[in-house]
PyMOL CGO cylinders between C-alpha atoms (Angstrom):
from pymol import cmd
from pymol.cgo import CYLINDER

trace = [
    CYLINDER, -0.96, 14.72, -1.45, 2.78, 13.74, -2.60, 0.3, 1, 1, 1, 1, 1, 1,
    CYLINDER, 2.78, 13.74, -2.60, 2.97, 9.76, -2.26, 0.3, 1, 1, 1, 1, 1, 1,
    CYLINDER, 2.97, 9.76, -2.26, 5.81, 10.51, 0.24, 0.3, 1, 1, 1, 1, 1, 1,
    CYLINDER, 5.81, 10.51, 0.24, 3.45, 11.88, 2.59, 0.3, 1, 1, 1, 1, 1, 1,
    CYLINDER, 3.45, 11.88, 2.59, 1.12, 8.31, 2.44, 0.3, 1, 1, 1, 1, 1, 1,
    CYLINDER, 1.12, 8.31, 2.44, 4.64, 6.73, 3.37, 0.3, 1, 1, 1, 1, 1, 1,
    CYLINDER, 4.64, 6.73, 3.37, 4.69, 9.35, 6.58, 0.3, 1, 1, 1, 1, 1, 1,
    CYLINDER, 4.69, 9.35, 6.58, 1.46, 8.56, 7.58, 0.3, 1, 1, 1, 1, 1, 1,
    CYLINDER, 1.46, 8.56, 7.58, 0.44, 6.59, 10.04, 0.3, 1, 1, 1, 1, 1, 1,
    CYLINDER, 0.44, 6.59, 10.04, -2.58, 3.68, 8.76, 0.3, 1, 1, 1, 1, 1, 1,
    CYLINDER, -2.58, 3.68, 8.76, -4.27, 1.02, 9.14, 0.3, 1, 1, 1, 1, 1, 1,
    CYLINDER, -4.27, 1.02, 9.14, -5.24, -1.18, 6.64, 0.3, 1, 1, 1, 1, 1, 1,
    CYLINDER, -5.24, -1.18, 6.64, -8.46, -3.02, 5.74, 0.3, 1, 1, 1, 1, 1, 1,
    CYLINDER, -8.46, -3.02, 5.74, -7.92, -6.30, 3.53, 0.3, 1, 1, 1, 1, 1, 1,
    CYLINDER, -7.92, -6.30, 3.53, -8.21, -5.52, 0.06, 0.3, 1, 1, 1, 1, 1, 1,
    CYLINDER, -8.21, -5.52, 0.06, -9.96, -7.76, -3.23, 0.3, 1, 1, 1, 1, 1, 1,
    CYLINDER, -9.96, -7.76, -3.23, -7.44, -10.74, -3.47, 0.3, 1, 1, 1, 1, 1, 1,
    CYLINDER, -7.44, -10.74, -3.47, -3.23, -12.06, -2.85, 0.3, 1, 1, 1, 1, 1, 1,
    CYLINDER, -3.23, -12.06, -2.85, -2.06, -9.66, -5.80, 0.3, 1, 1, 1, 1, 1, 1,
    CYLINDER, -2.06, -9.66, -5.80, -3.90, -6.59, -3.95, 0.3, 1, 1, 1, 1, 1, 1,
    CYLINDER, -3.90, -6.59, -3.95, -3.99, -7.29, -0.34, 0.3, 1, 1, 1, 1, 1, 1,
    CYLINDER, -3.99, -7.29, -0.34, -4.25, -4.26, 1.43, 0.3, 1, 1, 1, 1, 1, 1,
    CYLINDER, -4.25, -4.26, 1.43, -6.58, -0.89, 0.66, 0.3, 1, 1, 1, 1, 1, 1,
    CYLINDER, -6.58, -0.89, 0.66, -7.51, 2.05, 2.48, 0.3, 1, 1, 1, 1, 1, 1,
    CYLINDER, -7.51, 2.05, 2.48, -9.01, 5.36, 1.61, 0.3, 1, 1, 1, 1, 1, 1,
    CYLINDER, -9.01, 5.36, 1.61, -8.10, 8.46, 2.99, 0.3, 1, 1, 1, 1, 1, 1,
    CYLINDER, -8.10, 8.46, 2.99, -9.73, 11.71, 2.61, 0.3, 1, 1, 1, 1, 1, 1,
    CYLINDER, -9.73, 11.71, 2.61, -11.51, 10.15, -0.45, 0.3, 1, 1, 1, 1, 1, 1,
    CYLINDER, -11.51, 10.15, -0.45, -8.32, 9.19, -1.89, 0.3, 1, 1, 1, 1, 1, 1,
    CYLINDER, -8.32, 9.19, -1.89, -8.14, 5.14, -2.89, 0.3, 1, 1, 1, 1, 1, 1,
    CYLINDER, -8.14, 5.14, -2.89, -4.81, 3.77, -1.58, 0.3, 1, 1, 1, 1, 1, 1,
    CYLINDER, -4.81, 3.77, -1.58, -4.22, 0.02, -2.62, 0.3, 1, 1, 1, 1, 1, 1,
    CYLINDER, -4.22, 0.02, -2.62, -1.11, -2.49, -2.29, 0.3, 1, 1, 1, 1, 1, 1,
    CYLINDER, -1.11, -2.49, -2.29, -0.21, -4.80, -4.44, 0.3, 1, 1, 1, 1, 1, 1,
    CYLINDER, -0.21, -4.80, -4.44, 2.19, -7.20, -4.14, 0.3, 1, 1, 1, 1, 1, 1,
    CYLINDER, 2.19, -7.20, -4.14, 4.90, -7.83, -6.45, 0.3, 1, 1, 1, 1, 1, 1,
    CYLINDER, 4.90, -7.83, -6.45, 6.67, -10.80, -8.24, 0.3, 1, 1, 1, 1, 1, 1,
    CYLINDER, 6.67, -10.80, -8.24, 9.83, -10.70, -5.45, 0.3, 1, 1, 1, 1, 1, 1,
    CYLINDER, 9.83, -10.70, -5.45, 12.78, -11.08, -6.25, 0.3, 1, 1, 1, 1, 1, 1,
    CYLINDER, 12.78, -11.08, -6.25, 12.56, -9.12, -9.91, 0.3, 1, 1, 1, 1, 1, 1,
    CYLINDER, 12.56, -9.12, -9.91, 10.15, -6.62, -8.46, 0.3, 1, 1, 1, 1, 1, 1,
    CYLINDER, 10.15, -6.62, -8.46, 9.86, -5.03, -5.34, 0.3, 1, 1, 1, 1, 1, 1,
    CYLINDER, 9.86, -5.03, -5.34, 7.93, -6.35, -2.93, 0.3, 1, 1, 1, 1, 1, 1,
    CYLINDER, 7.93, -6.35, -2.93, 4.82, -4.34, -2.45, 0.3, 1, 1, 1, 1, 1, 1,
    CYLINDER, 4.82, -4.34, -2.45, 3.77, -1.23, -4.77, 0.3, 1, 1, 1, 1, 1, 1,
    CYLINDER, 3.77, -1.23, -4.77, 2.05, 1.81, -3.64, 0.3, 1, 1, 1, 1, 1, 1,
    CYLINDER, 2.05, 1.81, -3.64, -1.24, 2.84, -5.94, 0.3, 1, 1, 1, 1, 1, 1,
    CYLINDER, -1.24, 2.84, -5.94, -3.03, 5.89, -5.69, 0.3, 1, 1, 1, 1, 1, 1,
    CYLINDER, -3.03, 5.89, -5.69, -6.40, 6.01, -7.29, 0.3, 1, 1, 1, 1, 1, 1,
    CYLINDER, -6.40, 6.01, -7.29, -5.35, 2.80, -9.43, 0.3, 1, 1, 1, 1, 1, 1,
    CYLINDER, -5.35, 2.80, -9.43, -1.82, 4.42, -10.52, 0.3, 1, 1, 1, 1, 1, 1,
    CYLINDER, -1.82, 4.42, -10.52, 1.53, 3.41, -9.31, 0.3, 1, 1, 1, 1, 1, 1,
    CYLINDER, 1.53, 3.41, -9.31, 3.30, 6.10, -7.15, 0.3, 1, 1, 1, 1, 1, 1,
    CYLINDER, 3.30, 6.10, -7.15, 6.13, 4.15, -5.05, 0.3, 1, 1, 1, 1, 1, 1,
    CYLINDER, 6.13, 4.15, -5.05, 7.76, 0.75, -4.72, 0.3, 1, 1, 1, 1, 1, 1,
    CYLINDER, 7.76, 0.75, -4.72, 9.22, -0.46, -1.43, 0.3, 1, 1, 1, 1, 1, 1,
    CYLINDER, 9.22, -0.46, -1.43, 10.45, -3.78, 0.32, 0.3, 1, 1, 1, 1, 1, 1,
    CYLINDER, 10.45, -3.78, 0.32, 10.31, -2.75, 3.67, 0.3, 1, 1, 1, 1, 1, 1,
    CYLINDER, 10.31, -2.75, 3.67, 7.09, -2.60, 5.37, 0.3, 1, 1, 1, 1, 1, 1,
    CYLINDER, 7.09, -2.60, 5.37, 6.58, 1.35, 6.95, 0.3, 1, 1, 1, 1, 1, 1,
    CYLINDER, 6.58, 1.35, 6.95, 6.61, 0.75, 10.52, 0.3, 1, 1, 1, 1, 1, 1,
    CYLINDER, 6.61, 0.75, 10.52, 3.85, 3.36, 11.02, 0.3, 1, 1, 1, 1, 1, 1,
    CYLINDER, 3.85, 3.36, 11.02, 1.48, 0.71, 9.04, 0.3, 1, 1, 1, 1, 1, 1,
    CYLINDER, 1.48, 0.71, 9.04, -0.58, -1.40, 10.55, 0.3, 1, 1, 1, 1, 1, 1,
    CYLINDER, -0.58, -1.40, 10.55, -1.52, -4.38, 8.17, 0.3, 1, 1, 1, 1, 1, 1,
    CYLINDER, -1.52, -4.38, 8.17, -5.25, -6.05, 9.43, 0.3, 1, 1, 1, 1, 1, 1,
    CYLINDER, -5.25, -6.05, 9.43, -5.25, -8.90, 11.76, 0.3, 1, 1, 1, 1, 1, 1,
    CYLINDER, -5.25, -8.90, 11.76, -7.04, -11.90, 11.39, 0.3, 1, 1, 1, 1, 1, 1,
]
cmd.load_cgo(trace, "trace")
């Protein structure tokens, strides 16, 4: 699956292993993880698939749901 179709996709994500990678979520066996970057000389969160870096946004998708508590 293209990264642009994770961005499509509507998920909801577990809390990942620490600050730097907050968020994670697996889909269809795939490993999706974000980590967060050093803001303002990086973009905000980065998009890895199966540990490699596919995308780079600052704008949260609105079709994510980040975990709450």
């Amino acid at each position: 699956m293209a990264y642009s179709e994770y961005r499509n996709m509507a998920l909801t994500w577990e809390y990942g292993r620490d600050g730097e990678f907050p968020y994670r979520k697996t889909v269809d066996g795939v490993s999706l993880e974000i980590r967060v970057g050093d803001f303002p000389d990086e973009f905000i969160y980065n998009l890895l698939v199966d540990a490699v870096e596919v995308d780079n946004f600052d704008a949260w998708p609105e079709n994510w749901t980040r975990p709450v508590g």
